[in-house]
PASEBA-1860 file (N, C-alpha, C; in nm, 3 decimals):
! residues 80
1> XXXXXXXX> 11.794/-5.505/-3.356/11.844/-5.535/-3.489/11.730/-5.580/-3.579 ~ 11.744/-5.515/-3.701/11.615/-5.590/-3.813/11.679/-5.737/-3.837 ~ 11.522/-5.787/-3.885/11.577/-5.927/-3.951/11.692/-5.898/-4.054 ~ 11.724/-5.804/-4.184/11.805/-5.767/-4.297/11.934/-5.815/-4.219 ~ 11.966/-5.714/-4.113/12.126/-5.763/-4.045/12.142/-5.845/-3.982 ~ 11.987/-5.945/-3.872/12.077/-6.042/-3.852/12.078/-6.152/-3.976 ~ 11.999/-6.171/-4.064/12.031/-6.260/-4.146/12.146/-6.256/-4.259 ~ 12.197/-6.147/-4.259/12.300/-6.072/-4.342/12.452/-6.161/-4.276
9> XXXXXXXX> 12.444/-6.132/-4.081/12.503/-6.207/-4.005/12.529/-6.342/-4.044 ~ 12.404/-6.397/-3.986/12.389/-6.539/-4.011/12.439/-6.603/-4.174 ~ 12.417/-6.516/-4.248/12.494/-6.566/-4.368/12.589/-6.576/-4.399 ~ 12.662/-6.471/-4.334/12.842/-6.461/-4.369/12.881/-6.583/-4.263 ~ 12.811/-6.616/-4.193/12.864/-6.674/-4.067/12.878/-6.851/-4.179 ~ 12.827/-6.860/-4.220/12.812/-6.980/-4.339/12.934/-6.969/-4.447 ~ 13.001/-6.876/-4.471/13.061/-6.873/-4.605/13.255/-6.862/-4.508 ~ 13.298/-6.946/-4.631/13.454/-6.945/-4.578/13.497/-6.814/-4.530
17> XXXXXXXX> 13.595/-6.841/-4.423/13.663/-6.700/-4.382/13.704/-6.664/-4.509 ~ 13.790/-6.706/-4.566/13.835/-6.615/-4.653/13.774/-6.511/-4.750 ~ 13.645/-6.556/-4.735/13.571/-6.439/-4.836/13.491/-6.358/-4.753 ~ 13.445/-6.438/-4.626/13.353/-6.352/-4.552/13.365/-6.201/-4.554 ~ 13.475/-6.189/-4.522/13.463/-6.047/-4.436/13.439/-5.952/-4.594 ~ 13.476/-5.975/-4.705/13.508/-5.941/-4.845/13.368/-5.892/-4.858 ~ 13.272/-5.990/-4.851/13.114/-6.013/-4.892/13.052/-5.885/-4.844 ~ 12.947/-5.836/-4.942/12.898/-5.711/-4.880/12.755/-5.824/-4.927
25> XXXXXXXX> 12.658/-5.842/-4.845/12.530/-5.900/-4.858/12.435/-5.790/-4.892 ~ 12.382/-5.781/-5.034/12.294/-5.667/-5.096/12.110/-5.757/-5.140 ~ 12.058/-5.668/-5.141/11.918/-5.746/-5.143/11.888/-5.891/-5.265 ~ 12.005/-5.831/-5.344/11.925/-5.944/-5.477/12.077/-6.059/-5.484 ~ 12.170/-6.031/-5.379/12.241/-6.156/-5.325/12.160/-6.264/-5.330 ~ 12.229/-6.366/-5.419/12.184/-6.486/-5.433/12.296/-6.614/-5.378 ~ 12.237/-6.638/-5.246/12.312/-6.789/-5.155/12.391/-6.886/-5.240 ~ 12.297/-6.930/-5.344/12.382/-7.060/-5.376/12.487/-7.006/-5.506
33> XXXXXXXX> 12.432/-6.931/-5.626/12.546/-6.854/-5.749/12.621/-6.731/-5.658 ~ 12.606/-6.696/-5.570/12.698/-6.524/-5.530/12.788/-6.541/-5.455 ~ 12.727/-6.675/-5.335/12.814/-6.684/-5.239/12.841/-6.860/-5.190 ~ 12.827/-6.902/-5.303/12.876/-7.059/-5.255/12.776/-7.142/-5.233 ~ 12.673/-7.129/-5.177/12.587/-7.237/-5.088/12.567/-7.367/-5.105 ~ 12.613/-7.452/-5.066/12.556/-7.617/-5.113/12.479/-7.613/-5.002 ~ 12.402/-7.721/-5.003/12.312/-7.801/-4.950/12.341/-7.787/-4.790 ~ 12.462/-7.846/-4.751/12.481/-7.860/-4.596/12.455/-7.692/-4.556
41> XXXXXXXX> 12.535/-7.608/-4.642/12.532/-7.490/-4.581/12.379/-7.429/-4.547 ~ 12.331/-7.449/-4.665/12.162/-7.456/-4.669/12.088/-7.463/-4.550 ~ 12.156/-7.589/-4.498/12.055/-7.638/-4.383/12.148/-7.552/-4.231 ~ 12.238/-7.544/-4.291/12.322/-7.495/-4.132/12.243/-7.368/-4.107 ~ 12.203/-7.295/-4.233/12.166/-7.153/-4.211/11.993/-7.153/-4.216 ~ 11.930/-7.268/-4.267/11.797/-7.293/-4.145/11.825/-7.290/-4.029 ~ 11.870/-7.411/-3.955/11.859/-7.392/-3.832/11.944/-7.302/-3.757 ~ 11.994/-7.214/-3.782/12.045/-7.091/-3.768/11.921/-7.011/-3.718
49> XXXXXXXX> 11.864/-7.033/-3.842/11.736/-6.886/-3.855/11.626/-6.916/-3.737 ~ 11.633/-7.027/-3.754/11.530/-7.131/-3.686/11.551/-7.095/-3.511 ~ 11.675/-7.105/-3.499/11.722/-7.050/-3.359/11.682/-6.916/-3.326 ~ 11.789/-6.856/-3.429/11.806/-6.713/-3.367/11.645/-6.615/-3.381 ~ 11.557/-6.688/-3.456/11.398/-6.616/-3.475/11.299/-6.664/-3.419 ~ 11.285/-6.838/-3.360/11.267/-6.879/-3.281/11.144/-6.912/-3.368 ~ 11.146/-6.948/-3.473/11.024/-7.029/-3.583/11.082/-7.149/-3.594 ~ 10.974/-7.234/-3.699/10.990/-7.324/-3.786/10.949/-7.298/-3.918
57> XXXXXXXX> 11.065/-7.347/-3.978/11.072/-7.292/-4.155/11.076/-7.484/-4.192 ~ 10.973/-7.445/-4.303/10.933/-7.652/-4.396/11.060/-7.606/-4.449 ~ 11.138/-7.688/-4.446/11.280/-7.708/-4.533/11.246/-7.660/-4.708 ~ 11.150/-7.700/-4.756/11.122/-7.691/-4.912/11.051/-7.528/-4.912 ~ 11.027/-7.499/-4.828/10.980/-7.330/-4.832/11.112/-7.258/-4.845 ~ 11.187/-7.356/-4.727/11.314/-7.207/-4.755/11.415/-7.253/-4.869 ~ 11.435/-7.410/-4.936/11.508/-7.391/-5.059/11.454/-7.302/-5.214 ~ 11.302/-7.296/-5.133/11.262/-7.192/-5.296/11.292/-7.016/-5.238
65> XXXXXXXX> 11.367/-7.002/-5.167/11.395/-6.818/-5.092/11.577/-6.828/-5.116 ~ 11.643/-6.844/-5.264/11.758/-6.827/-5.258/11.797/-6.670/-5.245 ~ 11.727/-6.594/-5.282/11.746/-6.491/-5.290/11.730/-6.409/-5.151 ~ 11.854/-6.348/-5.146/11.804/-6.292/-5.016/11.723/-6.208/-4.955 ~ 11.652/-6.136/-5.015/11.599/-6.056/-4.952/11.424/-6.150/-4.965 ~ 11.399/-6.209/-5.063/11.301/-6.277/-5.041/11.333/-6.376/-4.936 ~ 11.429/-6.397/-4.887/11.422/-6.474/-4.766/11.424/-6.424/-4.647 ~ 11.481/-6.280/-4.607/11.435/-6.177/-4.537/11.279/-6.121/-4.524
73> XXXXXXXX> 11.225/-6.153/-4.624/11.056/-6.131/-4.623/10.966/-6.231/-4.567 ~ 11.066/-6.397/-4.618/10.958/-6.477/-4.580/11.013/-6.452/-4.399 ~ 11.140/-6.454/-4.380/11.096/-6.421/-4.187/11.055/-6.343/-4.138 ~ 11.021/-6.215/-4.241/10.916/-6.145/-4.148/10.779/-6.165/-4.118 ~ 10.760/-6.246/-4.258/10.618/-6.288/-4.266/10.601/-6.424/-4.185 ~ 10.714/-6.502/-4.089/10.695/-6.596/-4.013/10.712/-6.558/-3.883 ~ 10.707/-6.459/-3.860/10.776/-6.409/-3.730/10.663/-6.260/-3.688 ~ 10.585/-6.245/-3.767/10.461/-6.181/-3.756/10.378/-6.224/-3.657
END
């Protein structure tokens, strides 16, 4: 699996059932205006990433990657 789908995963996995399955996650999807994100969710879906990629992300690196696909870039570029 590319990073794109599992983090695509890992994101819906964050957002209420009720919209999840609805959500189509597209590159310029934005976490906190598109699909809800506060803060807790924020961090649930660090250490998410953190797990499932097996890095460490500085917390203030990944609140400036709302966008998703720039946050799909920075794990490739951490996971290099």
């Amino acid at each position: 699996m590319k990073v794109y789908e599992i983090l695509s995963e890992l994101v819906k996995k964050r957002i209420s059932d009720d919209i999840s399955n609805k959500v189509v996650i597209k590159k310029d999807t934005l976490l906190i205006e598109d699909l809800g994100y506060d803060s807790l969710s924020f961090i649930q879906l660090l250490v998410d990433i953190e797990d499932r990629f097996n890095i460490e992300i500085d917390e203030i690196d990944f609140e400036e990657h709302d966008m998703f696909i720039n946050l799909v870039n920075y794990i490739e570029k951490q996971i290099k």
